[in-house]
C-alpha positions in Angstrom: 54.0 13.9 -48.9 53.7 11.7 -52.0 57.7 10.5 -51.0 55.9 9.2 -47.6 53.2 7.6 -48.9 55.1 5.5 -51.6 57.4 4.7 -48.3 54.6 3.4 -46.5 53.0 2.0 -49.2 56.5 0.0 -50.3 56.5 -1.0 -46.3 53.3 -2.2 -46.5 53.7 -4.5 -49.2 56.8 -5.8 -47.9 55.1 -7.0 -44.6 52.3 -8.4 -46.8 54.7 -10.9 -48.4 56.7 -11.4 -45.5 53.2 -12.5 -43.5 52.2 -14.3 -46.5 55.7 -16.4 -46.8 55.3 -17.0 -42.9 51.8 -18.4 -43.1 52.7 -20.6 -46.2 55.7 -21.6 -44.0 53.5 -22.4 -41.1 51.0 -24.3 -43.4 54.4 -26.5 -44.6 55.6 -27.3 -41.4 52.2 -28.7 -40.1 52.0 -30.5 -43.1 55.2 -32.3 -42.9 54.6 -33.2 -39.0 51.0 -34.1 -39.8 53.0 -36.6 -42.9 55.4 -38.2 -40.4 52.3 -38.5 -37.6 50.5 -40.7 -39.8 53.7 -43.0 -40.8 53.0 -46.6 -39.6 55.5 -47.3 -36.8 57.2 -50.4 -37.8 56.6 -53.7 -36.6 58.9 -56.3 -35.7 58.8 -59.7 -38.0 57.2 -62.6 -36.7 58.4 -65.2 -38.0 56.6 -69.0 -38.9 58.2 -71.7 -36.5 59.3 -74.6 -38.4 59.7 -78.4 -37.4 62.3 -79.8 -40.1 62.0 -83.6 -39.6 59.5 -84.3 -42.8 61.4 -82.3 -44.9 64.7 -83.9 -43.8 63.0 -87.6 -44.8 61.7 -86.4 -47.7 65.2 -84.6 -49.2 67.4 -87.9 -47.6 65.2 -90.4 -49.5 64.4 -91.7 -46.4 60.9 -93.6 -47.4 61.2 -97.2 -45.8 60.5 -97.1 -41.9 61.0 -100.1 -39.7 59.8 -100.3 -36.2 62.2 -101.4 -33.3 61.3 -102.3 -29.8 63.0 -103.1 -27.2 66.1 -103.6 -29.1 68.9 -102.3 -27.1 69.5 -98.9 -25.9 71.6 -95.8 -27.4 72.2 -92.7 -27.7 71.5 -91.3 -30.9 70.4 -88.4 -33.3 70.9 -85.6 -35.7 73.3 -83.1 -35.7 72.5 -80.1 -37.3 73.2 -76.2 -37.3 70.8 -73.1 -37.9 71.5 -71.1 -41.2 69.8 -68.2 -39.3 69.9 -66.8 -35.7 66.9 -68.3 -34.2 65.8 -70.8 -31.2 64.1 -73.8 -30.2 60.8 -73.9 -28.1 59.8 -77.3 -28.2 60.6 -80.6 -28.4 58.9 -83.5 -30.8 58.7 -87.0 -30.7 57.0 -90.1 -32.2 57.7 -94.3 -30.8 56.4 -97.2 -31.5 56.2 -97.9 -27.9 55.5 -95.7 -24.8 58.0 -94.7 -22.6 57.7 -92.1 -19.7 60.9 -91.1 -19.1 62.5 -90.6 -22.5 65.7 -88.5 -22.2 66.5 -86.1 -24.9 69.9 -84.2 -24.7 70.8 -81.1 -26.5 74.7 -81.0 -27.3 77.5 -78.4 -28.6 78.8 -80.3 -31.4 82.6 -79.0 -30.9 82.6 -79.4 -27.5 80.6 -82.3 -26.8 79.5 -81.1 -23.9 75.4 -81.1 -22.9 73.8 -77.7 -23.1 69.9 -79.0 -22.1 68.2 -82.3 -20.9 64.6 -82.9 -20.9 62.8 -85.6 -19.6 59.7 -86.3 -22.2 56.3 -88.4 -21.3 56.0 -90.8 -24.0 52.5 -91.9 -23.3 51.4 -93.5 -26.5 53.0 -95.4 -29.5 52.9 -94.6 -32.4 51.8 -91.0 -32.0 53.4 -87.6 -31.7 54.1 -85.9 -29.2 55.4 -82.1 -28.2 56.6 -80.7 -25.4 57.1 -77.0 -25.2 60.6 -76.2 -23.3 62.3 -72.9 -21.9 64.0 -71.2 -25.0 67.1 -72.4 -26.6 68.9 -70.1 -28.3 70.9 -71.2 -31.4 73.6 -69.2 -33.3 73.8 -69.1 -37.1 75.9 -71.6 -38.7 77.2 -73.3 -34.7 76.7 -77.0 -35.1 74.5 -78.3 -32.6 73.5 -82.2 -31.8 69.9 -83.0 -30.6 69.6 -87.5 -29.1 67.2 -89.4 -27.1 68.5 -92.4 -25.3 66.1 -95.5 -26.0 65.2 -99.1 -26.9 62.6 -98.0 -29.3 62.8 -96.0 -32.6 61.6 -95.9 -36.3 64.5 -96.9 -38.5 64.0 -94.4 -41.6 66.0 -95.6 -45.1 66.0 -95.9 -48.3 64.1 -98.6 -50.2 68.1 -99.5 -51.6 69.8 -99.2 -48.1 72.1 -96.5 -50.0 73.6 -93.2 -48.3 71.8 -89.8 -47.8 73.9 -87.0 -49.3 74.7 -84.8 -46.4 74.4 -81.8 -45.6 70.4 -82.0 -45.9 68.6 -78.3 -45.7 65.1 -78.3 -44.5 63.8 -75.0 -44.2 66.5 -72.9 -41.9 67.8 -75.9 -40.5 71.1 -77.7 -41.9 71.7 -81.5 -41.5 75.3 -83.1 -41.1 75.3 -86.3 -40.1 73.4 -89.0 -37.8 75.2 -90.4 -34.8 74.7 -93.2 -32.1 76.6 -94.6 -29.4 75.5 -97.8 -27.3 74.2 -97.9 -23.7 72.2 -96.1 -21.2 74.8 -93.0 -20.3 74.8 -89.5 -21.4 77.6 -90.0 -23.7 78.0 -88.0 -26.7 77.6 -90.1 -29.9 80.5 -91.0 -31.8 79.2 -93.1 -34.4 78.1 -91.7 -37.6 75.7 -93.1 -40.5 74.5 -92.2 -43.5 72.2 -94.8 -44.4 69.3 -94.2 -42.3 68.0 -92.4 -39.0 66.8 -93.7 -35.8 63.7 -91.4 -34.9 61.8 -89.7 -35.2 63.0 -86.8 -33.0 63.1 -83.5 -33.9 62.1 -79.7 -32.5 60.3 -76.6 -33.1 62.7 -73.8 -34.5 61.9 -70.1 -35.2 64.2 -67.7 -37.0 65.3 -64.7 -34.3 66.3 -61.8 -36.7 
């Protein structure tokens, strides 16, 4: 009889800790979801859009402006590549005159051929002006060339006429050279200068990923 109850008992006390070690793996296990419940989901980044034209003047030297109006017409502007994956959302502009139909051309820089034209309202001098477009998607490090064609534009220099040292970075954006062709066609630029830009036209870029 004593042989049977130190059997049962020994049972006994084996289910205890085997309930026990259950439970205590239960209360783990609830834990750990309850843990990884409460984990912020992670958010994508938003990232600040950024209009590089000031910073461009300011690291070319650029200080001197000169106002031109109605003083022939070209094709000019920047060309420039992204040193992130990002796109372009708007366009912005500034004249000393007015001007309603203002073409501004978006180009592949190897290519030369046009990837986007928009038509921009110029409906004041002398102040700026933004229109928002459709997305333009830009891949890192692909050079790009943004022009207007016009009879008006700031001239920006430097106070001794003397190059900018290209390439200029402002923010993600990457400066190469500025180019201008004569006349009233669509014609990609084939002129390059380094002592001053014809503006001021520029564009809204945000960084992708």
């Amino acid at each position: 009889m004593k042989h049977l109850e130190n059997f049962f008992g020994t049972r006994w006390l084996s289910l205890k800790k085997f309930y026990a070690l259950l439970a205590l793996t239960a209360a783990f296990s609830i834990t750990s979801c309850s843990k990884d419940d409460d984990e912020p989901i992670p958010q994508p980044i938003t990232y600040a859009v950024e209009n590089p034209l000031d910073k461009y003047h300011e690291m070319t030297g650029f200080t001197t402006t000169t106002n031109f109006i109605n003083s022939g017409d070209y094709e000019f502007g920047l060309a420039f590549s992204a040193n992130v994956k990002g796109k372009i959302s708007a366009i912005t502009i500034k004249l000393p005159d007015v001007n309603p139909n203002l073409r501004v051309t978006f180009w592949d820089y190897t290519t030369k051929t046009v990837l986007r034209t928009e038509t921009i309202n110029v409906t004041a001098s002398n102040t700026l002006i933004t229109k928002s477009i459709s997305e333009l998607a830009l891949e890192k490090d692909k050079k790009y060339v943004i022009t207007m064609n016009s009879n008006d534009w700031y001239k920006r220099s430097k106070p001794d006429n003397s190059n900018a040292a290209y390439p200029i970075t402002a923010g993600n954006i990457k400066f190469w050279e500025y180019k201008w062709t004569s006349g009233t066609a669509q014609a990609f630029p084939t002129t390059t200068s380094l002592d001053y830009n014809g503006g001021d036209l520029s564009f809204n870029f945000q960084q992708v990923d």
